[in-house]
C-alpha positions as CSV (number, residue, x, y, z in Angstrom):
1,X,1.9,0.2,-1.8
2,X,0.9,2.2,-3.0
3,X,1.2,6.2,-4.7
4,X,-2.2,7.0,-2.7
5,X,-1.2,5.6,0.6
6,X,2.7,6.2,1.6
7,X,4.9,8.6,2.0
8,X,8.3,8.3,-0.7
9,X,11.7,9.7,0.2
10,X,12.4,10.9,-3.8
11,X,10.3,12.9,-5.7
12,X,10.9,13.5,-8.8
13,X,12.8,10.3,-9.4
14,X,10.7,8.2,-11.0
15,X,12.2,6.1,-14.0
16,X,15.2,7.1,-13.0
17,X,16.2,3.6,-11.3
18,X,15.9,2.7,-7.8
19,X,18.7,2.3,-5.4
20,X,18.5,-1.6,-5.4
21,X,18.8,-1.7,-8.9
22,X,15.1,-2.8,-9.5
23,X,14.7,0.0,-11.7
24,X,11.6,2.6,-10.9
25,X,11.4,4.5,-7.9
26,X,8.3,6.0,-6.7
27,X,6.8,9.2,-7.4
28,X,5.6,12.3,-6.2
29,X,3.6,9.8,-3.6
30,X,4.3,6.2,-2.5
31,X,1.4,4.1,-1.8
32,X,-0.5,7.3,0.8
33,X,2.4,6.9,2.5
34,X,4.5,11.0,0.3
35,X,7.4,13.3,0.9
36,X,9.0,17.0,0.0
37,X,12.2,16.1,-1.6
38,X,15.5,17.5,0.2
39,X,15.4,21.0,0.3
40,X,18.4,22.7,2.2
41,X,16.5,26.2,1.2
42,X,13.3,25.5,2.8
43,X,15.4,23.6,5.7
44,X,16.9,26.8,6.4
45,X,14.0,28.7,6.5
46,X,12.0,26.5,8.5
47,X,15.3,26.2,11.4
48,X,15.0,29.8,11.7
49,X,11.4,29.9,12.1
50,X,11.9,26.9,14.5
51,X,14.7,29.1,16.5
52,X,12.7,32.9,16.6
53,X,9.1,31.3,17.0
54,X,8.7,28.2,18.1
55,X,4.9,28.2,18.9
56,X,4.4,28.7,15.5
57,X,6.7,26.0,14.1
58,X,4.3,23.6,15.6
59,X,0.9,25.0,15.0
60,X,1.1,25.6,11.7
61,X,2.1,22.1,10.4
62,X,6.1,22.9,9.7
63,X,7.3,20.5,12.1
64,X,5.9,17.7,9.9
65,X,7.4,19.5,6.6
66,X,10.6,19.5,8.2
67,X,10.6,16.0,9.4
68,X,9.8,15.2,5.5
69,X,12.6,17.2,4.5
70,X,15.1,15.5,7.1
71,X,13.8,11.8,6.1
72,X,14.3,12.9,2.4
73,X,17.7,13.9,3.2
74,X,18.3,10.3,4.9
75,X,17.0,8.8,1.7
76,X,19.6,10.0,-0.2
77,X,21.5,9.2,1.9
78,X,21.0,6.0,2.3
79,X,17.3,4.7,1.0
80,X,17.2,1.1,2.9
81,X,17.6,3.3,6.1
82,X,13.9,5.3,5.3
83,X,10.5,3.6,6.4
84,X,9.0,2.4,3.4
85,X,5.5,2.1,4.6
86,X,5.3,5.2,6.5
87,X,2.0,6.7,5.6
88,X,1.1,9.5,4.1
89,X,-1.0,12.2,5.7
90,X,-5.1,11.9,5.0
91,X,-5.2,15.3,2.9
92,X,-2.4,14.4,1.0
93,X,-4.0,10.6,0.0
94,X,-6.8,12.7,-1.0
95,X,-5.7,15.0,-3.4
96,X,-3.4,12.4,-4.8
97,X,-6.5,10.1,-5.2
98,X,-9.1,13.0,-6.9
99,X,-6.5,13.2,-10.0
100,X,-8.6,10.3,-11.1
101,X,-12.4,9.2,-11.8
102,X,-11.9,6.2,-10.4
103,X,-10.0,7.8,-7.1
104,X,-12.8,10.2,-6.9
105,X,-15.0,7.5,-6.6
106,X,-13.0,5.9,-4.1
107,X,-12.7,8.9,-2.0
108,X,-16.8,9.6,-2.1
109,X,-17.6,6.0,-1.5
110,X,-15.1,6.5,1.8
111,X,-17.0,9.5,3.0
112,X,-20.2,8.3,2.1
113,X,-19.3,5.2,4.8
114,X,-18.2,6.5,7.5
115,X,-15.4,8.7,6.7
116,X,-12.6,8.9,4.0
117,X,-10.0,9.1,7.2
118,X,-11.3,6.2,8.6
119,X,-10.9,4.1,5.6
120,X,-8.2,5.0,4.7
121,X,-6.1,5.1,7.9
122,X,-7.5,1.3,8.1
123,X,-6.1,0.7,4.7
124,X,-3.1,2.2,5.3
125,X,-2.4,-0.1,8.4
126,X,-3.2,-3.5,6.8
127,X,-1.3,-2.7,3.9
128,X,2.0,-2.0,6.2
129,X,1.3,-4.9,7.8
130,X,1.5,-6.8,5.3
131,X,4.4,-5.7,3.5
132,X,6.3,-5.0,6.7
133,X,6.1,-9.1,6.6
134,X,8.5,-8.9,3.7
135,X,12.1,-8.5,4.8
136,X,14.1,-5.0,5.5
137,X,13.0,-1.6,4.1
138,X,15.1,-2.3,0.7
139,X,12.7,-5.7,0.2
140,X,9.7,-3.4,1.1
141,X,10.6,-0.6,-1.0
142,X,11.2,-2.8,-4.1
143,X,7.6,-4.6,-3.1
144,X,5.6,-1.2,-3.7
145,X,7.4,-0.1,-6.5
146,X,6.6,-3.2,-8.5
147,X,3.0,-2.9,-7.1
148,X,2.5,0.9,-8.4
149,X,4.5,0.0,-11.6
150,X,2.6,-3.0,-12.6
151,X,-0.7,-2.4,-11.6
152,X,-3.2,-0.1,-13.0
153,X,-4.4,2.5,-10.8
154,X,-8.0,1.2,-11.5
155,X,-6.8,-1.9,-9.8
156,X,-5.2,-0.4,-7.2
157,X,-8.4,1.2,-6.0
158,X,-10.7,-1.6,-6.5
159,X,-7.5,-3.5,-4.0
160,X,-7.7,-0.5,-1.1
161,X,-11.4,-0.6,-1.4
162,X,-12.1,-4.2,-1.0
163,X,-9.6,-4.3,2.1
164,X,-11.7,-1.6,3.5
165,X,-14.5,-3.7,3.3
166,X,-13.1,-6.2,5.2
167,X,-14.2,-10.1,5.3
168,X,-17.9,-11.1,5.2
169,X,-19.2,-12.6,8.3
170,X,-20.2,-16.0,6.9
171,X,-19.2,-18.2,3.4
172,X,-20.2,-22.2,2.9
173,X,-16.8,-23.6,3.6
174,X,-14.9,-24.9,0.2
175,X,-15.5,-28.4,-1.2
176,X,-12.5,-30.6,-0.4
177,X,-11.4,-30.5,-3.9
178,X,-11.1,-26.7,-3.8
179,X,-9.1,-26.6,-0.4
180,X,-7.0,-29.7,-2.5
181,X,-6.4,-27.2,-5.8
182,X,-5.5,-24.2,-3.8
183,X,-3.3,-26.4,-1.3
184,X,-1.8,-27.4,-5.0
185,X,-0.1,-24.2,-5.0
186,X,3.1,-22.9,-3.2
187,X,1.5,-20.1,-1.1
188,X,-2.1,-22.2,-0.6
189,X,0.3,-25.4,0.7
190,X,2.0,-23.2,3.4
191,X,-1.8,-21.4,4.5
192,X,-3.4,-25.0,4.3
193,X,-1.2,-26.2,6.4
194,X,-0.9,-23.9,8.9
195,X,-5.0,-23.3,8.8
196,X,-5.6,-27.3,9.4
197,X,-9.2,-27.8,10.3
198,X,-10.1,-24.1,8.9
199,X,-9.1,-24.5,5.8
200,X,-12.0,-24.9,4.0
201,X,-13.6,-21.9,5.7
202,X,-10.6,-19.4,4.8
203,X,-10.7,-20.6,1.1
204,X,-14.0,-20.1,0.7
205,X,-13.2,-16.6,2.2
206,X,-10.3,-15.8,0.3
207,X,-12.4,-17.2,-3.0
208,X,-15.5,-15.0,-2.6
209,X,-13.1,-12.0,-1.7
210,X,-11.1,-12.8,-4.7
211,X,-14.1,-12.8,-7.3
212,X,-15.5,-9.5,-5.6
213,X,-11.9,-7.5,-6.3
214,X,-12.3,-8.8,-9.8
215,X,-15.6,-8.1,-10.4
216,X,-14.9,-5.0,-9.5
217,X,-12.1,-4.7,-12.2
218,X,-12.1,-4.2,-15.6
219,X,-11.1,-7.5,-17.7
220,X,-7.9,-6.0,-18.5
221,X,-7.4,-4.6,-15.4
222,X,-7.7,-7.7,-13.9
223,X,-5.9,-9.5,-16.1
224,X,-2.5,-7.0,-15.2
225,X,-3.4,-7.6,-11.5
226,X,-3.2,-11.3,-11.7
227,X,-0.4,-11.5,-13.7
228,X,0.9,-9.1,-11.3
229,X,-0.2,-11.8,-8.1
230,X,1.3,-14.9,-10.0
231,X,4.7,-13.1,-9.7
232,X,5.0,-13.1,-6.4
233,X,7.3,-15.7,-4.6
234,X,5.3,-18.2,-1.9
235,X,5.8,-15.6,1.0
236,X,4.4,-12.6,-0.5
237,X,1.6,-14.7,-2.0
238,X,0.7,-16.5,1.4
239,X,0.7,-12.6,3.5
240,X,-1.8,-11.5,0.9
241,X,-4.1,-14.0,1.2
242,X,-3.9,-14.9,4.5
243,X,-4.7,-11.3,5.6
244,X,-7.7,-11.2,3.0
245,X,-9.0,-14.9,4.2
246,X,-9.9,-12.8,7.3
């Protein structure tokens, strides 16, 4: 979660199945957290360079191309042994983010408030911690693949941006009825309940958050992303919201 923000162990793979059987695994990028895929050529060369000059191994960025290389090695390997949410370097996000209008727009919004690095290393952070809430690295995996499968990039940006944002400082606390509807459902019964007397305060944050990702969606987009959101079993449902409720 997602192509723009993690690193993936498998390049090249995508469509191909994944190794839980859920059938995609991610792409050239997963989620600005992205790897090389195992290379034992360039392994080679890099070792060597590693063993003659060693100053030069880490100055000029191999030792972070080899690491790559290694962890794609371990993922095929053995994929539920490979940090799923590990992200992916700043310049790397970028370019993989400028391949599209809307990530360009993204990216010079970023800059334009404060820095595309900062944003996105924020991003990058509540996104793992939220989906490092779901179970082992296979469960995690499987999360993000569905999420870049199954929602339109569009969506996905209009998501990263409006964690970026953060929560606004102050919203009228929800009528009763409105903490009662949400409360109606399985993820808003299990964040009622453990809000208690704050309920009304976090709906009424998670509400206005909620209509500002959409409005910043296109109807159809929107429509993917919460068909996309009903899917989700209770726990999923209840880490999303709870982190965006602020």
């Amino acid at each position: 979660m997602s192509n723009e923000l993690t690193v993936t162990e498998n390049p090249g793979a995508a469509g191909a199945g994944s190794a839980t059987g859920e059938g995609v695994t991610g792409g050239a990028t997963q989620g600005g957290f992205a790897s090389l895929p195992a290379n034992p050529t360039r392994k080679a060369e890099i070792e060597a360079i590693m063993r003659t000059d060693f100053a030069a191994y880490e100055s000029s960025g191999l030792s972070r191309e080899y690491l790559e290389i290694l962890e794609a090695e371990q993922f095929e390997i053995n994929p539920d042994s490979v940090n799923p949410t590990r992200p992916m370097q700043a310049d790397q996000s970028r370019n993989s983010m400028c391949s599209s209008e809307a990530g360009r727009k993204l990216v010079s919004d970023w800059e334009s408030m404060g820095g595309f690095r900062v944003h996105l290393a924020n991003v990058q952070r509540d996104v793992s911690r939220i989906v490092q809430t779901f179970g082992g690295n296979r469960e995690q995996r499987v999360f993000m693949e569905h999420f870049d499968r199954e929602i339109p990039e569009p969506a996905r940006f209009a998501i990263f941006a409006e964690i970026a944002s953060g929560p606004d400082l102050y919203v009228t606390p929800a009528a009763p009825s409105e903490v009662k509807l949400f409360a109606s459902t399985p993820a808003g019964g299990l964040l009622v309940a453990e809000w208690g007397s704050y309920a009304a305060e976090k709906v009424a944050m998670l509400r206005a958050r909620a209509k500002r990702l959409t409005d910043n969606m296109s109807e159809e987009d929107a429509h993917e992303f919460r068909f996309w959101l009903d899917g989700l079993d209770a726990g999923q449902a209840a880490a999303i919201f709870r982190k965006m409720a602020g």
